[in-house]
C-alpha positions as a Markdown table, in Angstrom:
| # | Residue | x | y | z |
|---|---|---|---|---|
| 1 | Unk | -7.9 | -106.8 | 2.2 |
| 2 | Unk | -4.1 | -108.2 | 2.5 |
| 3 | Unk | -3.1 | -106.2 | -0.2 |
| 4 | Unk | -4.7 | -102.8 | 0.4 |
| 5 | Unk | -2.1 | -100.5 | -0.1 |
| 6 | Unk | -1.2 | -102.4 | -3.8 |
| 7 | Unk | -4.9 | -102.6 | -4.4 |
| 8 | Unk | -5.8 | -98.8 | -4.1 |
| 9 | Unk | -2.3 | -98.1 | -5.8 |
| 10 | Unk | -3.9 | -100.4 | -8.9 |
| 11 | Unk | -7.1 | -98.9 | -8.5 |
| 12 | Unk | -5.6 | -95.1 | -9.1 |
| 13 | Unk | -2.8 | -96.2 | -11.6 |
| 14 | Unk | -2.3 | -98.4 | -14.5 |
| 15 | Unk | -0.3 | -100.9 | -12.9 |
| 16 | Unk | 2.4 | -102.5 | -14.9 |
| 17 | Unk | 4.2 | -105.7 | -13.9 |
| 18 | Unk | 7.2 | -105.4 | -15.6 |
| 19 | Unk | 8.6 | -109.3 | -16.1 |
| 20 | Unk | 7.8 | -112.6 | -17.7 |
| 21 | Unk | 8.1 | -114.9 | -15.5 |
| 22 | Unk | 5.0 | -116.5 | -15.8 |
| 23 | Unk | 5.5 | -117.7 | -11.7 |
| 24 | Unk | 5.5 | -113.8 | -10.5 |
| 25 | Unk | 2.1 | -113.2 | -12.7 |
| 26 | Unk | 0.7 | -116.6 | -10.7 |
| 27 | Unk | 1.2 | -114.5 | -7.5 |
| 28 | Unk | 0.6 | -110.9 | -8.8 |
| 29 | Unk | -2.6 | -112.3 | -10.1 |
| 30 | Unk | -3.4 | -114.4 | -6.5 |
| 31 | Unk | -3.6 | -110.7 | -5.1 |
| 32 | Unk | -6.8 | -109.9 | -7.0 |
| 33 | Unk | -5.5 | -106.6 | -8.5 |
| 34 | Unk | -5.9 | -105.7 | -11.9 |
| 35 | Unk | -2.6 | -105.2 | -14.1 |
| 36 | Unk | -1.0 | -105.7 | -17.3 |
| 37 | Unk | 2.3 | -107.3 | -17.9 |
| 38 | Unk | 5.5 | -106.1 | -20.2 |
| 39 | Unk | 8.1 | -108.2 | -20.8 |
| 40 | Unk | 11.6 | -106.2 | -20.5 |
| 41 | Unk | 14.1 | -106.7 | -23.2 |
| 42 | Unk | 17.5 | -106.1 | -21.6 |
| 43 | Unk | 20.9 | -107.7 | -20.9 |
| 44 | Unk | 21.4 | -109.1 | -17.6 |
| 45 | Unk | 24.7 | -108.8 | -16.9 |
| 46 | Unk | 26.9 | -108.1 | -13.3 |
| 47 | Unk | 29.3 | -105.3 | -13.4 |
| 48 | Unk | 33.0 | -105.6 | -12.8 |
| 49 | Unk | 33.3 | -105.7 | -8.9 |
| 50 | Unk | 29.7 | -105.4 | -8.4 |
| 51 | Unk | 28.4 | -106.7 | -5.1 |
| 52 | Unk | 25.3 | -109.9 | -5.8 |
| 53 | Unk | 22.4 | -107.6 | -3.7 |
| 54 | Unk | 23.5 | -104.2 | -5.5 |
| 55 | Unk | 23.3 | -105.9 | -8.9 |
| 56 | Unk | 19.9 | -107.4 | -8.4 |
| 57 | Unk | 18.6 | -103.6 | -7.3 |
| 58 | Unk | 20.5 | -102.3 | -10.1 |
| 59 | Unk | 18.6 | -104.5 | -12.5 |
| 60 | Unk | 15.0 | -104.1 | -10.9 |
| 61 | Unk | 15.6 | -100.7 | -11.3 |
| 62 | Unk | 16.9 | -101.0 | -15.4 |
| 63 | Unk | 14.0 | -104.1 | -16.1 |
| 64 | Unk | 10.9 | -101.1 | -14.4 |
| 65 | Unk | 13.0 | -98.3 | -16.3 |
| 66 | Unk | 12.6 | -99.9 | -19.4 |
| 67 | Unk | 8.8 | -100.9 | -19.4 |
| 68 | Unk | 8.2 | -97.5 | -18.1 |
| 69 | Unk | 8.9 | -96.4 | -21.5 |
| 70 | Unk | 6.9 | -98.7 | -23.3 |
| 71 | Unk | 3.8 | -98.0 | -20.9 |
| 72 | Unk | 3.6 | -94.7 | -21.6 |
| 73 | Unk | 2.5 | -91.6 | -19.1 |
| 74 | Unk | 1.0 | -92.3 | -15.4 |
| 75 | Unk | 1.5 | -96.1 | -15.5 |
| 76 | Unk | 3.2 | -97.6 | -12.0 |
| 77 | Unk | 6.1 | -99.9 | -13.0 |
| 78 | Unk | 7.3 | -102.6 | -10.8 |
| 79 | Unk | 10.3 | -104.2 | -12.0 |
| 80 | Unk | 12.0 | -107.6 | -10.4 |
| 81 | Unk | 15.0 | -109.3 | -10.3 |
| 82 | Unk | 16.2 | -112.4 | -8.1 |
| 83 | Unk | 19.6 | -114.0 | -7.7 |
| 84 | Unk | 20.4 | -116.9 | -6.0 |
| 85 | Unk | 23.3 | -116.2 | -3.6 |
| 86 | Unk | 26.4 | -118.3 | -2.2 |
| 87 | Unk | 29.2 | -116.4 | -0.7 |
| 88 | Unk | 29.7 | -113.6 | -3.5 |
| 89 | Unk | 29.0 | -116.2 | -6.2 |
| 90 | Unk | 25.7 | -115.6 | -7.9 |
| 91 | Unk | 24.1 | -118.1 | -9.5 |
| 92 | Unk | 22.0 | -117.6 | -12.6 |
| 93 | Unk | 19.7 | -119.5 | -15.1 |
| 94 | Unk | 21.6 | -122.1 | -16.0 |
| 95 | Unk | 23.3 | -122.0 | -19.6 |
| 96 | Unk | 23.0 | -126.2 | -20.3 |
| 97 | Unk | 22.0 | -129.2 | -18.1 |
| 98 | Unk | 25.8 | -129.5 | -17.4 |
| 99 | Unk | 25.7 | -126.2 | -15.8 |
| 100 | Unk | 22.7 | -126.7 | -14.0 |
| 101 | Unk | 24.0 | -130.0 | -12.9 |
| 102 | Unk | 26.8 | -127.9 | -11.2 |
| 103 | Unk | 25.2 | -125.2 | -9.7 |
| 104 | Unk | 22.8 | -127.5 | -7.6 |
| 105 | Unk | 25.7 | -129.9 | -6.8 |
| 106 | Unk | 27.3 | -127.0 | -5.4 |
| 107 | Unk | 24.1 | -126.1 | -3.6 |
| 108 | Unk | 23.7 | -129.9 | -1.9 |
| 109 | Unk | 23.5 | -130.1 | 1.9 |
| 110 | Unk | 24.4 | -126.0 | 2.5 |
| 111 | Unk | 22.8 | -122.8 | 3.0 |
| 112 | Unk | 22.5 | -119.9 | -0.1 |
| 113 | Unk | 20.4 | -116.8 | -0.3 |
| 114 | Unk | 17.4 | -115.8 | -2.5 |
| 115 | Unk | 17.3 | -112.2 | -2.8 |
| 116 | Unk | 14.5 | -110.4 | -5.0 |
| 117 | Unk | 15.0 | -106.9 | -5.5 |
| 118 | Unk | 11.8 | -104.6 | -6.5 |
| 119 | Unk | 11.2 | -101.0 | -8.2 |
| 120 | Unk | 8.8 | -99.2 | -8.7 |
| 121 | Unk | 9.0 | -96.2 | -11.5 |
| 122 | Unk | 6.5 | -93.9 | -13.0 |
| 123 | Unk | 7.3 | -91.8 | -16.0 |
| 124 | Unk | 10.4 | -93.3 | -16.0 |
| 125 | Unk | 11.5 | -92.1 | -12.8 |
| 126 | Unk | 12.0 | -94.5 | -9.9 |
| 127 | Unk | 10.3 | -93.9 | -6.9 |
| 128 | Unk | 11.0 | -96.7 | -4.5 |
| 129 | Unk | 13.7 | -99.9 | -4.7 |
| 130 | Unk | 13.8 | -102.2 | -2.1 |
| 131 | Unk | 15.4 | -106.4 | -1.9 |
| 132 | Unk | 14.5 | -108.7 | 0.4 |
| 133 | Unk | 16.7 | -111.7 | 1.7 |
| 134 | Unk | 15.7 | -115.2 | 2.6 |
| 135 | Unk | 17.9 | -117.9 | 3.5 |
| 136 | Unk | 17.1 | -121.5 | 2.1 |
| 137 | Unk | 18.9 | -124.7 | 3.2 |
| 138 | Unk | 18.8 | -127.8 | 1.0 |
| 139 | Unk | 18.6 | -131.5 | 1.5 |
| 140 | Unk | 21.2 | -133.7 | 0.9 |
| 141 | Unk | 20.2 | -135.5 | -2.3 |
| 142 | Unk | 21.9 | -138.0 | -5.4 |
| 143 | Unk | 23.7 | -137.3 | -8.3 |
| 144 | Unk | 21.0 | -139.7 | -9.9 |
| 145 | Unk | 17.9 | -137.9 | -8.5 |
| 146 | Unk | 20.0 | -134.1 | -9.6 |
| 147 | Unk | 20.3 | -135.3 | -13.4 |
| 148 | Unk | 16.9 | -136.7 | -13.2 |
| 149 | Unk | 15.1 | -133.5 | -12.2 |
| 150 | Unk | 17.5 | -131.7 | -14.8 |
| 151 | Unk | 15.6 | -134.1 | -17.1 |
| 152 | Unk | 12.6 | -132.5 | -16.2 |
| 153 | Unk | 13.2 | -129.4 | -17.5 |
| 154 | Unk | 12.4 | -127.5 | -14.9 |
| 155 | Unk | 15.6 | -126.1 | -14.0 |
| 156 | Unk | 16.3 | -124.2 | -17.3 |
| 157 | Unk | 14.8 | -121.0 | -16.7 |
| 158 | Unk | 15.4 | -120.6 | -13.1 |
| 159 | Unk | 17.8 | -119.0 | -11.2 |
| 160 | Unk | 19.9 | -121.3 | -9.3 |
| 161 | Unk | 18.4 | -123.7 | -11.5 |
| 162 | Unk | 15.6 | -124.8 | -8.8 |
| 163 | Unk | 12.4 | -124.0 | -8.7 |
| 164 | Unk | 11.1 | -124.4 | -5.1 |
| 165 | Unk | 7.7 | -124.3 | -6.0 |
| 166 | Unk | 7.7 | -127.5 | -8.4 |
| 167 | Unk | 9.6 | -130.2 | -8.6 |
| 168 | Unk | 12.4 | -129.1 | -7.3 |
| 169 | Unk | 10.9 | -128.8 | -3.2 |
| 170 | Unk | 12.2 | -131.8 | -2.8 |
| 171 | Unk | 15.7 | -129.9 | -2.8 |
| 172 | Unk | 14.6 | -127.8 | 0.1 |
| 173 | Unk | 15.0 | -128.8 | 3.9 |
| 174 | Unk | 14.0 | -125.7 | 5.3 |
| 175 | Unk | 14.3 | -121.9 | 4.8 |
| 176 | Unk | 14.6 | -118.4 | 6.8 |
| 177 | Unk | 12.2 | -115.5 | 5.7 |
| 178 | Unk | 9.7 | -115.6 | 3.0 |
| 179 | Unk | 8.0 | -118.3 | 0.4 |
| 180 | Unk | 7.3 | -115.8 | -2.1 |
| 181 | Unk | 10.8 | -114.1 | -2.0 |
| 182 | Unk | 12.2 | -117.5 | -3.1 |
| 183 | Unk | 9.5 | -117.6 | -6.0 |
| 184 | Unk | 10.3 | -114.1 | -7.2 |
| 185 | Unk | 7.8 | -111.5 | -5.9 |
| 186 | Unk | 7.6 | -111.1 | -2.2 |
| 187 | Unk | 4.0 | -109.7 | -2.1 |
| 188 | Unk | 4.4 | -107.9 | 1.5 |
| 189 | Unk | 7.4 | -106.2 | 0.9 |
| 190 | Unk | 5.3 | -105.6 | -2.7 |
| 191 | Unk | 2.6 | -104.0 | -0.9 |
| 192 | Unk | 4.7 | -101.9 | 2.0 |
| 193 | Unk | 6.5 | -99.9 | -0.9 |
| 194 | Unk | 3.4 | -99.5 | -2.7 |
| 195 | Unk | 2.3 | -97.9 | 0.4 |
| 196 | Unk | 5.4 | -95.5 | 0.3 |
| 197 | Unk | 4.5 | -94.7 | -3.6 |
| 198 | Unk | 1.0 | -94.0 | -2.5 |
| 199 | Unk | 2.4 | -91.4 | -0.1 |
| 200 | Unk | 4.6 | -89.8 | -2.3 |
| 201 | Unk | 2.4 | -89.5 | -5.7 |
């Protein structure tokens, strides 16, 4: 099985995706493991002078924290987070179509990061945090073909406001690392540290 080391992990543990994203329960579910899924209710703010890659950790770490409590005893937490990256600029969900029309003008022609970050905690103690990088290069596309996929919708709830598995691939030349990091849950990295919390329980 791909996923062996998550799937024996599932198989011993309740196994608690902690997120909504409704794109990272697509792939957790393409996996074949069972789990269940708690939304965590926090505030997802950067720290003064806080560094893009630590924050993301930081808040995989608070988001799998969180649910832990509301699981309960025994249940294997894995909380996410992903940034989009350019520079030290982080680029979040944007606030109104204005916003997002500025964050992927800024975006247009050049290279940014995707990092996802990923903890996993049981009894609200973590027990592995990990982020993984991948590099994405867009296209050089319109103003008029920007607003009209902002009229879509699509960009609303996604950070960096693209999502590169919809509508918005047409954004994307080319990118460095993996698929799934860009989406939100990089399954291999997903399955090496649930290896490592195998080893350790």
């Amino acid at each position: 099985m791909k996923y062996s080391h998550l799937a024996r992990l599932a198989q011993c543990h309740r196994f608690v995706l902690g997120s909504g994203s409704p794109r990272r329960q697509r792939l957790l579910k393409e996996t074949g493991i069972p789990f269940e899924q708690i939304i965590p209710q926090l505030e997802e703010s950067r720290l003064a002078g806080e560094s893009p890659y630590p924050f993301a950790r930081r808040l995989a770490e608070c988001k799998a924290l969180w649910v832990s409590e509301q699981a309960g005893p025994d249940a294997v937490v894995v909380g996410c987070d992903t940034i989009v990256v350019q520079g030290e600029t982080v680029l979040g969900k944007p606030a109104d179509p204005d916003e997002a029309f500025a964050t992927l003008s800024s975006l247009v022609g050049l290279q940014h990061v995707v990092c996802t970050a990923l903890a996993f905690v049981r009894d609200s103690r973590l027990l592995e945090l990990e982020h993984e990088l991948t590099s994405v290069f867009f296209n050089r596309v319109t103003p008029e073909r920007i607003r009209e996929y902002i009229a879509s919708g699509e960009p609303m709830d996604k950070a960096g406001a693209y999502g590169i598995q919809g509508m918005g691939a047409f954004l994307v030349d080319s990118l460095e690392g993996n698929l799934d990091n860009v989406i939100g849950l990089p399954r291999i990295l997903l399955d090496d540290l649930a290896r490592k919390v195998l080893d350790n329980l």
